[in-house]
N, C-alpha and C positions, 0 to 999 in steps of 0.2 A: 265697026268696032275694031275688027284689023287692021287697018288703016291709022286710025289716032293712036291705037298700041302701038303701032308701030313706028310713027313719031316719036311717042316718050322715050322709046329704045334708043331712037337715034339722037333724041335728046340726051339722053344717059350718056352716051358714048361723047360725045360734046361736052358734057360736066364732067366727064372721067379728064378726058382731055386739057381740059384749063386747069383740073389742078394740080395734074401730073406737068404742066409748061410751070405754073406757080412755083413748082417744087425746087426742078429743075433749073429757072432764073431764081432762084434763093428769095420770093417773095412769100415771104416766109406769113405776115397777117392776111393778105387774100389766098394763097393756098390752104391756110388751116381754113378761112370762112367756107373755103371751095370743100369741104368734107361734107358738111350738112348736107348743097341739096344734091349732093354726089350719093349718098349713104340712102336720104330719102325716098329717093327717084329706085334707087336700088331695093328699098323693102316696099315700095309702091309695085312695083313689078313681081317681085316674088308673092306678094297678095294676092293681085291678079291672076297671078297663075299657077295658084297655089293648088288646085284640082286637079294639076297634072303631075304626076309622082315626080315622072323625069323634070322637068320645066321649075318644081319645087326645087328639089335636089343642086340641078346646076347654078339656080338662083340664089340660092342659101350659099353656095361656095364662093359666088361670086360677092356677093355681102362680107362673107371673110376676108376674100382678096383686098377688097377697097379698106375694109377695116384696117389688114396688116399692111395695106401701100401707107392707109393716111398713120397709121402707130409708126411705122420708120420715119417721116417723113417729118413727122414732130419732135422726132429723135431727132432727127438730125439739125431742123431747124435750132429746137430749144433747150435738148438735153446733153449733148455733144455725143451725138447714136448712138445714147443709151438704152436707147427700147427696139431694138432689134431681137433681142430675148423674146419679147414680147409679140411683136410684129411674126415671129418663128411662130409662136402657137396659136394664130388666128390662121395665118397661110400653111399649118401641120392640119389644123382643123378640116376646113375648105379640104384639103385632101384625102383626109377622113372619109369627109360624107360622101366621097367620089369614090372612093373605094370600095365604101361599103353598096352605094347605089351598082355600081357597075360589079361589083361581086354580088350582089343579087341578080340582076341579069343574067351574068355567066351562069347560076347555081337553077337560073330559071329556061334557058337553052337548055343545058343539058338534060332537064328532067323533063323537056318535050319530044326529045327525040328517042 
């Protein structure tokens, strides 16, 4: 089971990959098609490991990241980067839940010692 997860992660990493090069060479119609199984691969994993607080937490952030990479990215292709606003409060988000996960921890250290 370890093993083929572990795959799909590195398959992840590989669709993160092609559509951030998509972006970047201004292929602007297979970059956007590159969101889908970038985003899916991404709520695939977070299901999967979804029994784990911390594993939930950093996966869910990471979901926002790819969200506000592919929100600017459309900006920029289609909108002339107009949805950076936007792109701002999925990557404010993702930061959020990192906050708050890791200010529980902090608030859970201290009330063991």
């Amino acid at each position: 089971m370890f093993f083929d997860f572990r795959k799909i992660e590195n398959l992840h990493i590989l669709l993160w990959l092609l559509k951030d090069i998509c972006w970047a060479a201004d292929l602007k119609w297979l970059g956007t098609f590159m969101i889908l199984p970038t985003i899916s691969v991404a709520i695939w994993l977070t299901w999967k490991m979804r029994k784990s607080y911390s594993e939930l937490m950093h996966n869910l952030a990471v979901i926002l990241w790819i969200l506000a990479n592919s929100t600017w990215m459309i900006g920029e292709f289609f909108f002339e980067d107009g949805t950076r606003p936007l792109a701002l409060i999925f990557f404010g988000s993702g930061l959020i839940i990192l906050f708050i996960f890791y200010g529980q921890q902090l608030v859970l250290k201290f009330r063991s010692n």
